[in-house]
MIDOSE-1310 file (N, C-alpha, C; in nm, 2 decimals, decimal comma, always signed):
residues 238
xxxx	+0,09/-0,12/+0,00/+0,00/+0,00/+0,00/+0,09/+0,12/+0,00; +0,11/+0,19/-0,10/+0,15/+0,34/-0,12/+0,03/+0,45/-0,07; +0,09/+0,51/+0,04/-0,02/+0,61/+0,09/+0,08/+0,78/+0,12; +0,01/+0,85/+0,11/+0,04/+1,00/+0,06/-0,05/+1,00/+0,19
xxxx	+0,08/+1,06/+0,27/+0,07/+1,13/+0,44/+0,09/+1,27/+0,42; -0,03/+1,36/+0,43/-0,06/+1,50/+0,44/-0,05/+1,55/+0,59; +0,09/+1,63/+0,63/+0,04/+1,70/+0,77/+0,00/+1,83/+0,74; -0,13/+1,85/+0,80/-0,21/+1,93/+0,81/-0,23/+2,02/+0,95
xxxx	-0,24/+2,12/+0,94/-0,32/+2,16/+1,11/-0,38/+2,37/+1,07; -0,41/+2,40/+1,10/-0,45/+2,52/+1,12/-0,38/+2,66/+1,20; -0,29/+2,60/+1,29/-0,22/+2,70/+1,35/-0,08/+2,69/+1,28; -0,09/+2,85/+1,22/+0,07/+2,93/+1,18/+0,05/+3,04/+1,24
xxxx	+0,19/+3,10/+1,31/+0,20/+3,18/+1,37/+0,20/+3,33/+1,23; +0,29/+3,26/+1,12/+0,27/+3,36/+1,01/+0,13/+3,40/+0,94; +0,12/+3,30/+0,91/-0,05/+3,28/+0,85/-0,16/+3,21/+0,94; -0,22/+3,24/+1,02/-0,31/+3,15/+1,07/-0,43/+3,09/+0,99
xxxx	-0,46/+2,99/+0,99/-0,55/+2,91/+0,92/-0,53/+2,89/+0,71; -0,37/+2,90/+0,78/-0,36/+2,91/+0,60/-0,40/+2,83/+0,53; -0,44/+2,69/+0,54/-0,48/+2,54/+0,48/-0,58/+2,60/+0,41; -0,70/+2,65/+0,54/-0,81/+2,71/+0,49/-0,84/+2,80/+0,41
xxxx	-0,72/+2,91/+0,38/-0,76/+2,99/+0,31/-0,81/+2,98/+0,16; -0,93/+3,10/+0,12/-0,94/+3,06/-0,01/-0,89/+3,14/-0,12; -0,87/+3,11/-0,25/-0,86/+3,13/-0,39/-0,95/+3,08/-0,47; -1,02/+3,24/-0,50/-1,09/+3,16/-0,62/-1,20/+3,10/-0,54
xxxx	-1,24/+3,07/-0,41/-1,33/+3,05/-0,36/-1,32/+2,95/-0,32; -1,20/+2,88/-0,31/-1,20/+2,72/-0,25/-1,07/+2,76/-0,15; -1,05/+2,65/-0,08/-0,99/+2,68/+0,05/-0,82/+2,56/-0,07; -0,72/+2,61/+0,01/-0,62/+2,56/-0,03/-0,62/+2,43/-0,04
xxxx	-0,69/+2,34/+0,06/-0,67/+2,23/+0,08/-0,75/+2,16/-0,03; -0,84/+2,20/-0,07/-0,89/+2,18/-0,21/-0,81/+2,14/-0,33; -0,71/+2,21/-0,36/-0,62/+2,25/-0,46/-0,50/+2,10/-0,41; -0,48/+2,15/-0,28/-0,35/+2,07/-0,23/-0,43/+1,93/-0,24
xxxx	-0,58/+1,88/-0,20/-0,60/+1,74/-0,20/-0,63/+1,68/-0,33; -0,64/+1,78/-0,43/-0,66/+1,74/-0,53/-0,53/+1,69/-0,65; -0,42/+1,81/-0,60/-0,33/+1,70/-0,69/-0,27/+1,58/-0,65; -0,28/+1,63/-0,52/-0,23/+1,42/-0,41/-0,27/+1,35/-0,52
xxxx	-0,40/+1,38/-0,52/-0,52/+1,22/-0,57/-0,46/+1,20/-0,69; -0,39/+1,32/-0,76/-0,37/+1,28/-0,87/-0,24/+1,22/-0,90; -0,15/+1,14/-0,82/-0,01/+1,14/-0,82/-0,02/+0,95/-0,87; +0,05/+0,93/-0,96/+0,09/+0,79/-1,01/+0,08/+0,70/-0,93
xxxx	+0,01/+0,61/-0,91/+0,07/+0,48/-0,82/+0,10/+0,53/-0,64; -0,01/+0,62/-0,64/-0,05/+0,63/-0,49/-0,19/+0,57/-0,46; -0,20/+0,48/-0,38/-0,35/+0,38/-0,30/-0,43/+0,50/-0,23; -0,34/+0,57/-0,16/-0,48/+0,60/-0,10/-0,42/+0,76/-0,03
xxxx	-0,50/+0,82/+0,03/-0,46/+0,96/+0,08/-0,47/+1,00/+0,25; -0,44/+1,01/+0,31/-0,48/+1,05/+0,46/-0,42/+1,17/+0,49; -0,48/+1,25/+0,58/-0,39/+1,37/+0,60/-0,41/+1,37/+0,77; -0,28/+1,38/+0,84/-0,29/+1,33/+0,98/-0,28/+1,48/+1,03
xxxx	-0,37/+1,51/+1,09/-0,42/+1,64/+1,16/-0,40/+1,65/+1,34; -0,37/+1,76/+1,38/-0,33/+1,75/+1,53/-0,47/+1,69/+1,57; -0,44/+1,67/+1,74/-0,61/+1,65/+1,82/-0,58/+1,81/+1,84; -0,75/+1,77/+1,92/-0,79/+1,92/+1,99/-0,94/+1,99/+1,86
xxxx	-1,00/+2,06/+1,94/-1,11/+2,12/+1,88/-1,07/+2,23/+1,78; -0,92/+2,30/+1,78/-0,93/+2,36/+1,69/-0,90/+2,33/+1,56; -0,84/+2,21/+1,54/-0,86/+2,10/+1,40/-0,95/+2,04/+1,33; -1,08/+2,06/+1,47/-1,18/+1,97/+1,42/-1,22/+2,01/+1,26
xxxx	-1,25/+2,17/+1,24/-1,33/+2,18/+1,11/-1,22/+2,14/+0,99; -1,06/+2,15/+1,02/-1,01/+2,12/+0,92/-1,04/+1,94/+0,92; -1,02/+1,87/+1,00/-1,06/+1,75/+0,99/-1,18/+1,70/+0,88; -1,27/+1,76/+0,95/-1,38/+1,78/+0,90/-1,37/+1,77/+0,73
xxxx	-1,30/+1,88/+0,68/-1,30/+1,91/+0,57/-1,26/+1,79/+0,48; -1,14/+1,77/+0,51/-1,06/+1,66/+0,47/-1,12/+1,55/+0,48; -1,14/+1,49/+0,54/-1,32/+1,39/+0,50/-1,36/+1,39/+0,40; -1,49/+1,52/+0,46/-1,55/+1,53/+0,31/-1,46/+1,55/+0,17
xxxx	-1,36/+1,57/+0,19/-1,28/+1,57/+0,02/-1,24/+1,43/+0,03; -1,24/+1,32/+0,05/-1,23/+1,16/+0,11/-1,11/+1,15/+0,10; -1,04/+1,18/+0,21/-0,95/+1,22/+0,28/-0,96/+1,07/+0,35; -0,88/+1,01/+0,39/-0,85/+0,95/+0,55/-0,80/+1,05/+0,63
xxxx	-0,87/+1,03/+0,74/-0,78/+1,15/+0,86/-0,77/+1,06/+0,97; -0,62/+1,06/+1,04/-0,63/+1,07/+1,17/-0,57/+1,13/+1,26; -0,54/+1,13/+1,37/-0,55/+1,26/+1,45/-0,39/+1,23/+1,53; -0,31/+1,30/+1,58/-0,26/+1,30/+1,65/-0,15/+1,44/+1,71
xxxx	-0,04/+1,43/+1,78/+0,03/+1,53/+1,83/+0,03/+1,63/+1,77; +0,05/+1,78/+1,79/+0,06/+1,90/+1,70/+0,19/+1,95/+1,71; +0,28/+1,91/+1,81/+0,44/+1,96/+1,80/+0,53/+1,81/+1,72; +0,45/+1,69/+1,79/+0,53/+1,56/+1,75/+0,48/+1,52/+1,61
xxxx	+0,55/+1,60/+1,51/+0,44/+1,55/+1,34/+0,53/+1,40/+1,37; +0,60/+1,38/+1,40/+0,70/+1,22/+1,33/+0,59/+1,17/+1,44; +0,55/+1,16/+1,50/+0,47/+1,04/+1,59/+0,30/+1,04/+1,54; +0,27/+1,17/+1,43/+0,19/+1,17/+1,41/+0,17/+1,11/+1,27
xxxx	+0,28/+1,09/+1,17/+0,32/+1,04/+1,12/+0,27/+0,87/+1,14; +0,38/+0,82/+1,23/+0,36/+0,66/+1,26/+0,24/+0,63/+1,28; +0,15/+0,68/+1,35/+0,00/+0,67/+1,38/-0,07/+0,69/+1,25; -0,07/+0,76/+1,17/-0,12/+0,74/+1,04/-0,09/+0,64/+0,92
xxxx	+0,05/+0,60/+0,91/+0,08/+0,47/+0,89/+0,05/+0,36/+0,90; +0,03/+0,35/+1,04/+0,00/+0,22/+1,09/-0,16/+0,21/+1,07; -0,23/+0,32/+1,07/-0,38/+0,31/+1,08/-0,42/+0,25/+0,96; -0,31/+0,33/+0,83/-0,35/+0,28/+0,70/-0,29/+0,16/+0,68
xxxx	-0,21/+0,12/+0,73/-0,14/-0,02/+0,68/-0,04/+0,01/+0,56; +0,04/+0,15/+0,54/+0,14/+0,13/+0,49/+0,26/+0,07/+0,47; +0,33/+0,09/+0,34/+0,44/+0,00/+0,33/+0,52/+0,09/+0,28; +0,46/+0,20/+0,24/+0,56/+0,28/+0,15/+0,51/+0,45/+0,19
xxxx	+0,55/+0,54/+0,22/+0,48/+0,68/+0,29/+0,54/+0,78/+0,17; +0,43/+0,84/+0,14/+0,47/+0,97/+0,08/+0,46/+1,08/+0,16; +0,56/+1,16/+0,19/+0,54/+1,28/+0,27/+0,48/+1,39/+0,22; +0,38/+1,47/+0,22/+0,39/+1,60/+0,15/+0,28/+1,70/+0,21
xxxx	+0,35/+1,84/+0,26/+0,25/+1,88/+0,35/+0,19/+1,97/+0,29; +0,06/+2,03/+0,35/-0,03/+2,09/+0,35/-0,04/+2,23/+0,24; +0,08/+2,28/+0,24/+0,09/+2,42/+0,23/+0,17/+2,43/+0,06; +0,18/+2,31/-0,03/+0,20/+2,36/-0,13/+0,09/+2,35/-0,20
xxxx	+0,01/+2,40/-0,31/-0,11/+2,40/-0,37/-0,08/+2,40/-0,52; +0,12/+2,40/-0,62/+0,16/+2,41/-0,69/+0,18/+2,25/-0,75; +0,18/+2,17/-0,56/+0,23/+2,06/-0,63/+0,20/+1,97/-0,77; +0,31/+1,93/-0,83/+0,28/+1,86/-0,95/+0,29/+1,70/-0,90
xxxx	+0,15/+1,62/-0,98/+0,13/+1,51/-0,92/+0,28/+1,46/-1,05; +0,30/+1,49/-1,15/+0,36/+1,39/-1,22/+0,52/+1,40/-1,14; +0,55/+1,52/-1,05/+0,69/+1,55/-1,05/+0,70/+1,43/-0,93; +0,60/+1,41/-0,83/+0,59/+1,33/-0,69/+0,56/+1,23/-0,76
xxxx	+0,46/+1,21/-0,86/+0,47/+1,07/-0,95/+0,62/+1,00/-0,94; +0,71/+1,13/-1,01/+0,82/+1,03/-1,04/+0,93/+1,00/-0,91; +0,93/+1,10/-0,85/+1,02/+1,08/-0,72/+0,94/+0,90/-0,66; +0,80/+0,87/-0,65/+0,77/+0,76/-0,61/+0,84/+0,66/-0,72
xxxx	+0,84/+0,67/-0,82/+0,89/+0,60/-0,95/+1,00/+0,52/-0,93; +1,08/+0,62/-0,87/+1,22/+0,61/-0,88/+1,25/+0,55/-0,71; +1,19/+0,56/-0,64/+1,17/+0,48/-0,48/+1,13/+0,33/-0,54; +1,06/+0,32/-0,62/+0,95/+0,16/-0,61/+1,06/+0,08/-0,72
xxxx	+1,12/+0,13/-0,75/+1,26/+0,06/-0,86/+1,35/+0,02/-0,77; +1,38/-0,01/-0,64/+1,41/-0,05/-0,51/+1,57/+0,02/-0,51; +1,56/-0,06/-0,37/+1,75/+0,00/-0,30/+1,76/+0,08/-0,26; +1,66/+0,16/-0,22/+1,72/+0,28/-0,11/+1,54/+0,25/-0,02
xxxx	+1,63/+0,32/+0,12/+1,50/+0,35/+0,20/+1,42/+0,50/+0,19; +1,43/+0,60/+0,13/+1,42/+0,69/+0,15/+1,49/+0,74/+0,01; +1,37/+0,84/-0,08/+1,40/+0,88/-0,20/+1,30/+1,01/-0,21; +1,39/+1,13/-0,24/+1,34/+1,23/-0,23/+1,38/+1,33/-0,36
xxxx	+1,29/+1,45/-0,35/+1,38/+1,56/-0,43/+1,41/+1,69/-0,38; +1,44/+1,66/-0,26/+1,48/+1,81/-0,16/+1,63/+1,78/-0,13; +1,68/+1,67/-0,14/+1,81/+1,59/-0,05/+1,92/+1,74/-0,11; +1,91/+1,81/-0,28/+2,02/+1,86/-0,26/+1,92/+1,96/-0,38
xxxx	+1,87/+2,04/-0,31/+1,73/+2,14/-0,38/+1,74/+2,21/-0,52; +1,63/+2,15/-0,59/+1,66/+2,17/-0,77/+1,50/+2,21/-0,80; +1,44/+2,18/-0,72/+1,32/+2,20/-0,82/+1,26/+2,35/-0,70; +1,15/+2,38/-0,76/+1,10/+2,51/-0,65/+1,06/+2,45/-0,50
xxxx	+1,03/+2,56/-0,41/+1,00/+2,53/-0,30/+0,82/+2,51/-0,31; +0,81/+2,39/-0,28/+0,64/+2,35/-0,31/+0,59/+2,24/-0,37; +0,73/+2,18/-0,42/+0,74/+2,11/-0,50/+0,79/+1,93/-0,46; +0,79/+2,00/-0,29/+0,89/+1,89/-0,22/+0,82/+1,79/-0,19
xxxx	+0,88/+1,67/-0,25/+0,83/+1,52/-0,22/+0,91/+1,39/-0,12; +0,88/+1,33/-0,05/+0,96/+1,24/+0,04/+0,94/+1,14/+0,00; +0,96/+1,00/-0,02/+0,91/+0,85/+0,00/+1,00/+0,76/+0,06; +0,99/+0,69/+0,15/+1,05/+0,58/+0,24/+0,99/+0,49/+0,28
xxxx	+1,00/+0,40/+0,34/+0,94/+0,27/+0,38/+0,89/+0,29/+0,45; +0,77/+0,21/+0,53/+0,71/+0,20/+0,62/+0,83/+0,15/+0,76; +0,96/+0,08/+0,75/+1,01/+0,07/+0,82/+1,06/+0,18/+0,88; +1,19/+0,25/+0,78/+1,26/+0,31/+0,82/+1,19/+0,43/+0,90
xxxx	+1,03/+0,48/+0,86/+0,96/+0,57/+0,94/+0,93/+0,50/+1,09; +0,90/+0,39/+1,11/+0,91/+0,33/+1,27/+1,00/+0,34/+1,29; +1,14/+0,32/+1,26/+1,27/+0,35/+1,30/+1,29/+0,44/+1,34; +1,26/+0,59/+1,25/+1,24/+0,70/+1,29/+1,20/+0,73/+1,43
xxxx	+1,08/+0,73/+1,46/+1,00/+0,72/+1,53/+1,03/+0,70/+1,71; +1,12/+0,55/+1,66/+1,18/+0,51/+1,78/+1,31/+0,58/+1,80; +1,38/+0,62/+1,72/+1,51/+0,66/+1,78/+1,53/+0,78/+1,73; +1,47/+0,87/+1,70/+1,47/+1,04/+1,68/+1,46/+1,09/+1,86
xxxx	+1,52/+1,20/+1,90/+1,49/+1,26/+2,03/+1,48/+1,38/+2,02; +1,56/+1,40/+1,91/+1,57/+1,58/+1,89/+1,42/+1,64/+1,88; +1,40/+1,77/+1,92/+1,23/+1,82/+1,92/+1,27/+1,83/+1,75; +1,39/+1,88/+1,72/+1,37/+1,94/+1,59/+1,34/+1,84/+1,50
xxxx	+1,43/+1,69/+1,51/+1,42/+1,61/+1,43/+1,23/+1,55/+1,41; +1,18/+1,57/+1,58/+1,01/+1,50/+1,55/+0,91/+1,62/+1,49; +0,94/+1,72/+1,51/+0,87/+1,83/+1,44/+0,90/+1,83/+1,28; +1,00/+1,78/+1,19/+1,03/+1,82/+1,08/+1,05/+1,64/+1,03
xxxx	+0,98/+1,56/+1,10/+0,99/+1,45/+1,03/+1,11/+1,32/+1,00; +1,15/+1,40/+0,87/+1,25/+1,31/+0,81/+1,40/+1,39/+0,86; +1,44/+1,47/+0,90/+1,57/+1,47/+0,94/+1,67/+1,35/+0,99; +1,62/+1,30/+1,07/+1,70/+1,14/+1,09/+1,67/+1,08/+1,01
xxxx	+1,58/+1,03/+0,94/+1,62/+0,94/+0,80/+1,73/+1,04/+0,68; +1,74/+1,14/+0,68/+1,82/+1,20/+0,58/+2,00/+1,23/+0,65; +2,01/+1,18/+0,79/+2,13/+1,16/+0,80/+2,19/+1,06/+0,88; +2,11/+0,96/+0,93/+2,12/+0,84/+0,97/+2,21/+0,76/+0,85
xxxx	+2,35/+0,71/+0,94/+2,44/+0,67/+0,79/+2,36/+0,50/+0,73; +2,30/+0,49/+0,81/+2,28/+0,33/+0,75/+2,18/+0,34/+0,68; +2,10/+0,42/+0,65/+1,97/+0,46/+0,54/+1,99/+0,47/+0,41; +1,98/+0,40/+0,37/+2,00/+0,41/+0,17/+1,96/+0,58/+0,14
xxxx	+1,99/+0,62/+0,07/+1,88/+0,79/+0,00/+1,95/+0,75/-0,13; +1,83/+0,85/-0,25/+1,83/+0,89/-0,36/+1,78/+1,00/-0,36; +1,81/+1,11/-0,43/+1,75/+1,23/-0,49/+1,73/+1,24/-0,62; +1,60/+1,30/-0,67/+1,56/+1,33/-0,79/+1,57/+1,46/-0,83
xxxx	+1,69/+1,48/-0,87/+1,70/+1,63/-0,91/+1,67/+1,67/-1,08; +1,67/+1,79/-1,10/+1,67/+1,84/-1,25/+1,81/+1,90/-1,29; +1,83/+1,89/-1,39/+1,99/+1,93/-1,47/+2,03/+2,04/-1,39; +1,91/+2,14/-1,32/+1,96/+2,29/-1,32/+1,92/+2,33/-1,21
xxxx	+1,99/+2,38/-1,10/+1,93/+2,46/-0,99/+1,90/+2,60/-1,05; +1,82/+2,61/-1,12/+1,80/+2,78/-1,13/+1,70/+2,78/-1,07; +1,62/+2,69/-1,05/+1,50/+2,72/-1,00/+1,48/+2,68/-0,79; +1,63/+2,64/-0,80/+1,62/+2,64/-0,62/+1,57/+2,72/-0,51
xxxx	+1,57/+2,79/-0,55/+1,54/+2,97/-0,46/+1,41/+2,97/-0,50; +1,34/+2,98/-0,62/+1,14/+3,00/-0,62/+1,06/+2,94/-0,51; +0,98/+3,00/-0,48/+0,90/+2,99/-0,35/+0,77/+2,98/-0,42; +0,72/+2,84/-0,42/+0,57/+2,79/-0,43/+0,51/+2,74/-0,33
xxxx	+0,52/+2,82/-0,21/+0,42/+2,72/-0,11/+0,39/+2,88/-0,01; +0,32/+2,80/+0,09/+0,20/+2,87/+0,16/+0,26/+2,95/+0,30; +0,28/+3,00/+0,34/+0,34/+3,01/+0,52/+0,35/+3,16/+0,54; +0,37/+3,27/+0,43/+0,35/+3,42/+0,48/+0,23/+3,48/+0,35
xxxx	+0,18/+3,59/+0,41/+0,08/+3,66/+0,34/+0,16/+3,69/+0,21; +0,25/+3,71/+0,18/+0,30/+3,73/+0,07/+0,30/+3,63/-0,03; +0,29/+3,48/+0,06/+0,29/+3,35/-0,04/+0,13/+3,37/-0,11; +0,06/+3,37/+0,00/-0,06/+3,39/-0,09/-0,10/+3,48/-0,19
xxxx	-0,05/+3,59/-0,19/-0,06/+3,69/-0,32/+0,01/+3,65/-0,44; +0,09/+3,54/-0,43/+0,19/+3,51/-0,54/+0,09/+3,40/-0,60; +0,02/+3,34/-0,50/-0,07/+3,18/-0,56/-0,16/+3,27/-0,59; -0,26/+3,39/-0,58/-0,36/+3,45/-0,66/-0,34/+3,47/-0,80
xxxx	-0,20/+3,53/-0,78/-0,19/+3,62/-0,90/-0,12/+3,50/-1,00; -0,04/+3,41/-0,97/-0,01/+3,29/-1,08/-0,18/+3,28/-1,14; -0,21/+3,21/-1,01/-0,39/+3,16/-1,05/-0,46/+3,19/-1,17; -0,44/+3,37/-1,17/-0,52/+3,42/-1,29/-0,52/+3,37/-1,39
xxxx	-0,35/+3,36/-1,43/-0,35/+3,29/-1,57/-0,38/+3,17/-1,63; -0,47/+3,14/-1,54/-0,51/+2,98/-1,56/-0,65/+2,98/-1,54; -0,70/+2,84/-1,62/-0,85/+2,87/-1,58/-0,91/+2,84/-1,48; -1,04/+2,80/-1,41/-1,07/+2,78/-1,25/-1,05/+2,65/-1,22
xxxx	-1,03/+2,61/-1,13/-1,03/+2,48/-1,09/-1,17/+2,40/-1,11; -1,15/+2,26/-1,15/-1,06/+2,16/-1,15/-0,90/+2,17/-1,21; -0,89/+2,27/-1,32/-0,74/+2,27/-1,34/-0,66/+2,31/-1,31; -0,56/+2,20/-1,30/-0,45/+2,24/-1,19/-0,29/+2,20/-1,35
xxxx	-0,26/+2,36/-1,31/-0,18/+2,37/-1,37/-0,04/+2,32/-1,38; +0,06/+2,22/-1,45/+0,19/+2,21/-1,41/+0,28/+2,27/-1,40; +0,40/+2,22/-1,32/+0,53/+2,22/-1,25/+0,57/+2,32/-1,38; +0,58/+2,30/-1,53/+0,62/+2,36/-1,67/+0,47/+2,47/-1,68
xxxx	+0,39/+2,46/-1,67/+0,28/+2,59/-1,65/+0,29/+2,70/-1,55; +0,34/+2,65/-1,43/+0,35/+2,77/-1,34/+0,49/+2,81/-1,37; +0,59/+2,76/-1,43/+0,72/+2,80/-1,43/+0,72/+2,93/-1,56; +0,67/+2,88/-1,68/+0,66/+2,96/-1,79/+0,56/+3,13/-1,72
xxxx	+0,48/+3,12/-1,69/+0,41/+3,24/-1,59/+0,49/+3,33/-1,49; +0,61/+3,23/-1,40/+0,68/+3,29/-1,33/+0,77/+3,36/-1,41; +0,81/+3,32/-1,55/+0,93/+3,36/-1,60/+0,84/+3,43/-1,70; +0,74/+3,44/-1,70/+0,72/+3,58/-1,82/+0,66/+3,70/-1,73
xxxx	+0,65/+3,67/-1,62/+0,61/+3,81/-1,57/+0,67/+3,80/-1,43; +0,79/+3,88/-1,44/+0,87/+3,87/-1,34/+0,81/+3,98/-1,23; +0,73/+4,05/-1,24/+0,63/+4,12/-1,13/+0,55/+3,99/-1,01; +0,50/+3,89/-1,04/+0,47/+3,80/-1,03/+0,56/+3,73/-0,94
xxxx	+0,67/+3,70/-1,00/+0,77/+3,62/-0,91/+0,79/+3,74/-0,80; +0,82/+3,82/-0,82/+0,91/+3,97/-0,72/+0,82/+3,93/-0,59; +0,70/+3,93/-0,53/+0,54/+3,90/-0,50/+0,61/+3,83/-0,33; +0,70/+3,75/-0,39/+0,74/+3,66/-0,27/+0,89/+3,61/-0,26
xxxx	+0,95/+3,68/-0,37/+1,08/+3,63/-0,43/+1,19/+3,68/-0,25; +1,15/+3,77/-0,21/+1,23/+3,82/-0,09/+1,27/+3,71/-0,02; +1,14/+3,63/+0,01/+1,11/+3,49/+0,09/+1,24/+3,40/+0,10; +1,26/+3,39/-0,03/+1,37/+3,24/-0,08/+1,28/+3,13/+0,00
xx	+1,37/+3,06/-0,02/+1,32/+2,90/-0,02/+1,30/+2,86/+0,14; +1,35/+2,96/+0,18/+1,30/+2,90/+0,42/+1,21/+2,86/+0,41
């Protein structure tokens, strides 16, 4: 079972309730659940959401877009992580959180591609950053995430997930890079008010959702109207 693990929650100190925010009249999570579904040789989708009542409506949401949800820690994502794994009976975890709404299902297509061709535990395209920020995809075993799990201690390593699988020496890795870091530094994802004025204004040039534009559609846009990129360009890739 290949499952696509969404951490999700509602509290940013930068943006609060940014998941929810809308474009165009739909809330991000719309956009973000909808290219998941659309990624190659992914079974199924869950998006593991903190406890507590102020998650509940995003829960909620995610549901209704038929979502699996389950619930757990809001500082410990790696333990919320395992708990969503195990509920689904994964074997293989895609990572990908909440806040990019650019993602391309074919680019996370292939990063899984290149995992399910075996030999490594852990196959990504952030390991040595080429494509934009938004664009970032993880896949590892169902093991080496319990592994995780059990022997991470650092707050920073359980809050950010994969850090100990990306330097733990006995962990296989691959990265899926492109010929060219020019595009290392572009900022496609969600976390300051300025992210969101950059996702409006790409938006325009496209027609309303259901279409979701590609990784080569939002790029051509960024690079013909460099007013557009400027929007969030200060950001870089943090």
């Amino acid at each position: 079972m290949n499952v696509v693990i969404i951490q999700a929650r509602v509290g940013s100190s930068r943006l609060p309730g940014k998941i929810l925010r809308e474009v165009k009249g739909l809330p991000m999570l719309d956009y973000v659940l909808a290219r998941v579904k659309a990624i190659p040789n992914a079974d199924l989708v869950c998006c593991a959401i903190p406890e507590g009542e102020a998650n509940d409506e995003l829960a909620q949401k995610a549901a209704q877009l038929g979502a699996t949800v389950t619930r757990g820690s809001e500082k410990d994502v790696l333990s919320r992580y395992v708990i969503a794994a195990r509920a689904t009976n994964a074997q293989v975890v895609m990572r990908i959180t909440s806040d990019c709404p650019f993602l391309d299902p074919a680019v996370s297509g292939r990063v899984l591609a290149d995992f399910l061709t075996g030999g490594a535990d852990y196959v990504s395209n952030v390991e040595a950053r080429s494509w934009p920020h938004g664009l970032d995809t993880e896949v590892f075993t169902r093991a080496a995430l319990e592994e995780a799990g059990q022997q991470a201690t650092l707050d920073y390593d359980r809050e950010h997930v994969t850090p100990w699988l990306r330097t733990a020496a006995h962990i296989v890795r691959r990265n899926v890079a492109l010929s060219t870091d020019r595009y290392a530094t572009w900022r496609w994802t969600l976390d300051y008010p300025e992210d969101l004025e950059f996702i409006k204004a790409v938006l325009e040039y496209f027609p309303p959702f259901p279409f979701l534009p590609s990784f080569e559609e939002v790029r051509a846009v960024v690079e013909a109207h460099p007013e557009v990129a400027a929007i969030n360009a200060h950001l870089g890739s943090r």
